[in-house]
N, C-alpha and C positions, 0 to 999 in steps of 0.2 A: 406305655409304648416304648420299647429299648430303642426300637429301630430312632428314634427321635436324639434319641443322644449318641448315637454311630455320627464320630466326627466325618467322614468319606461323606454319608447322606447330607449332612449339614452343612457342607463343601457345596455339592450336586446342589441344592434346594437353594445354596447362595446365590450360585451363577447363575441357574435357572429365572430367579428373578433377576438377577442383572440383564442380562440377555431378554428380555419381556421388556424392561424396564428403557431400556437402547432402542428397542424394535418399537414401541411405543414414540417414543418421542421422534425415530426417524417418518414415523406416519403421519406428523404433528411439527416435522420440520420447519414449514417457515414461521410457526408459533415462537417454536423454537429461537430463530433466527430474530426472531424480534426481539426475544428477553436478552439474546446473546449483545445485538446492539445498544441496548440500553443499558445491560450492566458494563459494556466498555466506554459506553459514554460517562455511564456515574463512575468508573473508576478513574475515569482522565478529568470529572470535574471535583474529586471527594478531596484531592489538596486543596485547591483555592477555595472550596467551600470549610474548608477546617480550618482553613490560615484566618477565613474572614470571622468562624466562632470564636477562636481564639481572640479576635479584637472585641468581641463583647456583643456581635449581632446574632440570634438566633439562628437555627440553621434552616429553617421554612425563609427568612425573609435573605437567608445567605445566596440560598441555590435561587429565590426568586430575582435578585440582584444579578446575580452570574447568565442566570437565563435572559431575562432583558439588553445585557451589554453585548452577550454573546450575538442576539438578534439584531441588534442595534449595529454592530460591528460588520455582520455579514450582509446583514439587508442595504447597510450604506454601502459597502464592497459593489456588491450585486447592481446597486441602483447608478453607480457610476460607469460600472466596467461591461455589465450585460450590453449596453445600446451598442460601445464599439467593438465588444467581442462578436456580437451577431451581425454589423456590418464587414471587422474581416473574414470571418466565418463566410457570408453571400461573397464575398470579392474571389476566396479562393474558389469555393463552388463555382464561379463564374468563369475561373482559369481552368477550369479539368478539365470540361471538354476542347480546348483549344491544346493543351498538353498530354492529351487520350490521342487527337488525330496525329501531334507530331512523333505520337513515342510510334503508333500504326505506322506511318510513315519510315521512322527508321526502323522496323520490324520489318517492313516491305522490301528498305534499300536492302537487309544481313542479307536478307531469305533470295532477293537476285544476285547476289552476288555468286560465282562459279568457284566453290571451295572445291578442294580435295575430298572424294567420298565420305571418308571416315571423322573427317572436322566438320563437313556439314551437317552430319549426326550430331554430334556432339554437341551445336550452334542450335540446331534443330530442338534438341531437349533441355535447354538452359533457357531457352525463350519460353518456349512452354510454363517451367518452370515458375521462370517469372512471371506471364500472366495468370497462373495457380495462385503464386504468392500475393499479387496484387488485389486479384478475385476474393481469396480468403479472407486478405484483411480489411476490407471494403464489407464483407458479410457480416467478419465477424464485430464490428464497428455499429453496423446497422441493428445486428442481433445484440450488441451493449446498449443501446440507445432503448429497445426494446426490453430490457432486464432491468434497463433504470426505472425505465416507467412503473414497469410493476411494481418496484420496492420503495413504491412512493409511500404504502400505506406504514412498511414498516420505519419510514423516516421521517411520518409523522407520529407513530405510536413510540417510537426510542425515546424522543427526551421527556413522555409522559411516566413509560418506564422506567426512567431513569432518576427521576422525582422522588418515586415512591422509594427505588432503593438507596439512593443517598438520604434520605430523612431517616430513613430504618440502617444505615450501613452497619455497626457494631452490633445492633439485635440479630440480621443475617448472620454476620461474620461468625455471632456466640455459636446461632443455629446448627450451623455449617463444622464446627469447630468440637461439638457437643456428638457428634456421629461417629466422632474418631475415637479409638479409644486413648483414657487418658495419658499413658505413654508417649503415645504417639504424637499428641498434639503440639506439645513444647518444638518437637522436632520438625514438624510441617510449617511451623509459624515461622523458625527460621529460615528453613526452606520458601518460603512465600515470598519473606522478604527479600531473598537475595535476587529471585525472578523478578519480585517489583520493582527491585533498584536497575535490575539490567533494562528491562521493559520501559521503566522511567526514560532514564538517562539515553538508549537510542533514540526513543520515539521525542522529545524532547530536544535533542541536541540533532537530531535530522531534518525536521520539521523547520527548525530554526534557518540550517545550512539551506535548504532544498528553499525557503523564501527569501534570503538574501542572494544567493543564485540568481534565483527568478528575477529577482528585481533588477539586478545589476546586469544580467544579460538585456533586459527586457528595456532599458536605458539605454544601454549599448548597441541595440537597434534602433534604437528611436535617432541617437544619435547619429550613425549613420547613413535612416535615411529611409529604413525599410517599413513597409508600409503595414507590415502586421505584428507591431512591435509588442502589443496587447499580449498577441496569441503565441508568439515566439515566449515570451517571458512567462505565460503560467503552461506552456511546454517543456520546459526548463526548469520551471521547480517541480512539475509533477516525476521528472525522471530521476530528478537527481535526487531523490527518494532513496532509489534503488542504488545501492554502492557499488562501483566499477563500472557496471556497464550504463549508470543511468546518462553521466554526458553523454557517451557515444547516442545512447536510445534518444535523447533531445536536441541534441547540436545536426543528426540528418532532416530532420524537417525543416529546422531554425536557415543551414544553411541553403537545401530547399529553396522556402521561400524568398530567400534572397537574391536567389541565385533568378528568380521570377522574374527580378526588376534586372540586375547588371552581373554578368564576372565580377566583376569590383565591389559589389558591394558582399557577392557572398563569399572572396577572398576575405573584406575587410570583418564578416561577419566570422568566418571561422576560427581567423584568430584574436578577435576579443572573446569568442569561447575557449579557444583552449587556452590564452592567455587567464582569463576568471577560474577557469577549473586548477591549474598551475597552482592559484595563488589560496584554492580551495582545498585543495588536496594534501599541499604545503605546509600553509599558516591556519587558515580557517578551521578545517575539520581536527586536527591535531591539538588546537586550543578549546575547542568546545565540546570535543569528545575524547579526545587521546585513546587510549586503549584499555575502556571499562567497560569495552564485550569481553573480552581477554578472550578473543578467537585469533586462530590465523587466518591470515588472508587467503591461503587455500580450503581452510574449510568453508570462508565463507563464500569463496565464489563457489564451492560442491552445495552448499543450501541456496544458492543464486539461483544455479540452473539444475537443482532440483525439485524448487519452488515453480521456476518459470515452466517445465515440466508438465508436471502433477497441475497448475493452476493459473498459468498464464503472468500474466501481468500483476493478478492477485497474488499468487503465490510468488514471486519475485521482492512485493512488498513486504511480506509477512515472514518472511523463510530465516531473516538475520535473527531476529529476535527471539523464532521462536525457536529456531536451532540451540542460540544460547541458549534460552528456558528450559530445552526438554536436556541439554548438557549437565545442569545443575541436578533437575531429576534421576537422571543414568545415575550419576556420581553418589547423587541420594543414598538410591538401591544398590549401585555397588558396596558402600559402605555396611549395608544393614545385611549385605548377604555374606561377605567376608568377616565383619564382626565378628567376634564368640558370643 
């Protein structure tokens, strides 16, 4: 059969399975999503599980070791912070509808009041506006609540996934490695690495900044005085995740609710926030991560609010790293197309 070895056909017949091979697995998607969470959980636990072979413990009794502290660590988390996070959680529920009639209220006083024609308009769809926006994220909050639920089964099936591929890591890795041809593979392995050193080293050194944050602001209310000191401080490390805009996105609730209790207190609260982010943005992040994304700061806020886009909240999380990642990639292929 010639037509078998017409490189053009052996092209065609390549993508064609690739293409089957994609359209398969998006019909199989949250299968999918499952193994995807499980091989990022073994990839975030396959250091400390190597650091611990390396002292001389197996690696069945390493990851069973890491698995236990890991539970141990969260479940005491959990067992201390859940009772008073669900009581400020009821306290603020309990202030909305008192704070839904005053905002109606001053929606009531804009709307009598006797503007000029053309600013009335303008007053007129800016309010609007706002109750859209408020409506949306109340929706879309409730529809998260609802998405969590569901991906209970895959946040019990991840760290059993995750098991099997840290016990088996370097038989995958060979697997995986063995499909490429041999040329290639010296040159992807270094490519890997320099994605896993950026991937490390953010996720890593944000993770870190984004809970001492948390804690410190989270003190800093307690200090003085605000009653949902709890829920301000893991508001506070979950944004400051996201680089630039995460104070902003954490410090309007924090002051919010302070603002619940007195002016004074959410004066005194906004600046022990921007005083902590100062001293974060300064000293802190600069020491613990300096500049090993080696992006600009305009590209990173264009992967900010190109993530925040395309994915909300998720993708605002995701979008630094993987900007850097797919950079290294580009650079890859530029090389291999310009080469002789």
């Amino acid at each position: 059969m010639p037509w078998l070895h017409n490189k053009a056909f052996r092209c065609l017949l390549f993508f064609a399975v690739v293409g089957a091979t994609f359209y398969f697995l998006f019909l199989i998607r949250e299968v999918v999503f499952s193994f995807l969470i499980g091989g990022l959980l073994a990839y975030f636990l396959y250091r400390p599980v190597l650091w611990m072979e390396k002292k001389g413990i197996k690696r069945i009794w390493a990851i069973l070791i890491i698995y236990t502290l890991s539970i141990s660590v969260v479940g005491s988390a959990l067992w201390f912070a859940i009772p008073k996070l669900v009581k400020e959680l009821s306290s603020v529920a309990a202030m909305m509808p008192q704070y839904a009639h005053q905002f109606e209220e001053l929606i009531n006083q804009v709307n009598g009041i006797q503007w000029p024609e053309k600013l009335d308009q303008l007053i007129e769809q800016n309010v609007s506006k706002i109750e859209n926006f408020i409506y949306g994220a109340l929706q879309g909050f409730v529809s998260g609540i609802y998405t969590m639920l569901s991906m209970v089964l895959i946040i019990i099936f991840a760290p059993i996934l995750a098991f099997y591929i840290l016990k088996d890591w370097e038989d995958i890795r060979t697997t995986f490695l063995n499909i490429l041809p041999p040329g290639t593979r010296r040159e992807f392995s270094i490519m890997a690495g320099q994605i896993d050193t950026v991937v490390i080293e953010y996720t890593k050194g944000y993770l870190l900044i984004a809970a001492m944050i948390g804690l410190l602001i989270g003190i800093a209310a307690a200090i003085i005085g605000v009653k949902f000191a709890l829920l301000i401080g893991i508001i506070s490390a979950l944004s400051d995740l996201i680089p630039y805009f995460g104070p902003l996105l954490g410090g309007i609730p924090a002051v919010g609710l302070a603002l619940s209790q007195s002016p004074r207190a959410a004066l005194y609260m906004a600046l022990a926030i921007i005083i902590l982010q100062q001293i974060e943005a300064n000293i802190i992040s600069p020491k613990i991560i300096g500049d090993k994304l080696g992006m600009h700061p305009l590209l990173i806020v264009f992967a900010l609010l190109a993530g925040g886009k395309l994915m909300g909240i998720w993708g605002m999380l995701i979008a630094v790293p993987l900007t850097a990642s797919l950079i290294i990639i580009v650079h890859y292929i530029y090389l291999k197309i310009v080469e002789p």
